[in-house]
N, C-alpha and C positions, 0 to 999 in steps of 0.2 A: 364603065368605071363609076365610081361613086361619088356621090359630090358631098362635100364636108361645108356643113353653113354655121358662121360663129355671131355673134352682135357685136358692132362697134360702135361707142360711145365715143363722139367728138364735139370738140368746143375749141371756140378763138381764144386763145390767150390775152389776158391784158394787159401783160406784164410784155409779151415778146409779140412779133408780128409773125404769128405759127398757129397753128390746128395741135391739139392737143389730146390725146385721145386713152384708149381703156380697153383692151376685152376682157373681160372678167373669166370669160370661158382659156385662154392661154395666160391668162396672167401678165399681158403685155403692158405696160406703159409708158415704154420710150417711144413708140413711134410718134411722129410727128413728122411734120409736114407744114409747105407755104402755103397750098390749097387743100381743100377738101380729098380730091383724086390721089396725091404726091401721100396723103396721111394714110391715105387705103391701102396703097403699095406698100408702104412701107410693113403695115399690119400683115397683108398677106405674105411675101418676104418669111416673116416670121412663123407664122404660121404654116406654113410649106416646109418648112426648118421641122419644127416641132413633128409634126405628120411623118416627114422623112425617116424620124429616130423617135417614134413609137415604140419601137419594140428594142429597139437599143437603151433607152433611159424608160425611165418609170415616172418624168415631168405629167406628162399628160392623164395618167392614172393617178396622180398624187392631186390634180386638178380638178378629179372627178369625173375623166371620159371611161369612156368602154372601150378598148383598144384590141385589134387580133390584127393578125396581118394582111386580111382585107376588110378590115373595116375602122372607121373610128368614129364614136357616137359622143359628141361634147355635152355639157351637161346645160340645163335649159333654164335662163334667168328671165324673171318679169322684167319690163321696160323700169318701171319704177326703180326696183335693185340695182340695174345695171346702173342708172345715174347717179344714184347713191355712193354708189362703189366708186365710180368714177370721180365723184366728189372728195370722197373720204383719201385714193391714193393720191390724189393731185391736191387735196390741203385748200380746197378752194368750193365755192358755192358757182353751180355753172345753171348761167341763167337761159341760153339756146341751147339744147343740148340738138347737136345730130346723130340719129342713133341710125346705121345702116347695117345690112347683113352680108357679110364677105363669104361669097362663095368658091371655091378652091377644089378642084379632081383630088381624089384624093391622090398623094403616087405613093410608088413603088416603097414599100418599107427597106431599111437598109439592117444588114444584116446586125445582126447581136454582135456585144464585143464578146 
């Protein structure tokens, strides 16, 4: 099976007591989280979603992946970008950034509507 690897950009909030975070490659920004690990979950979650209905929606090619229904290829951001991005959607200058890579099998595509 193939393994699907995205970048995750996370930061503490200063406003809330939460992990706040970014993938630029799914276009996520709600996940969040108390810890570090609870924010990754929540990322992959999503990301297993998106994977799932590749080939049902056109989200992940409109994102810029390569998509068939064994495979799906995300598209590749420098470290730099990625915090940038993550700056620019959360409206905020993030001074630690944690940037990690969420690795996920790919599954089973679900059928087209």
């Amino acid at each position: 099976m193939e393994t699907v690897s995205v970048k995750l950009v996370m930061f503490k909030s200063d406003k809330e007591n939460f992990f706040l975070s970014y993938c630029a490659a799914t276009h996520d920004f709600a996940s969040k989280g108390k810890t570090v690990e609870a924010t990754i979950a929540s990322a992959k979650v999503w990301l297993i979603q998106l994977l799932e209905n590749r080939l049902a929606y056109k989200n992940l090619q409109d994102y810029g992946w390569e998509v068939s229904e064994n495979s799906a290829k995300p598209p590749i951001f420098a470290d730099e970008e990625l915090v940038c991005l993550t700056e620019k959607i959360h409206s905020t200058k993030i001074k630690e950034p944690i940037i990690v890579t969420i690795n996920v099998e790919l599954p089973k595509a679900q059928k087209t509507l």
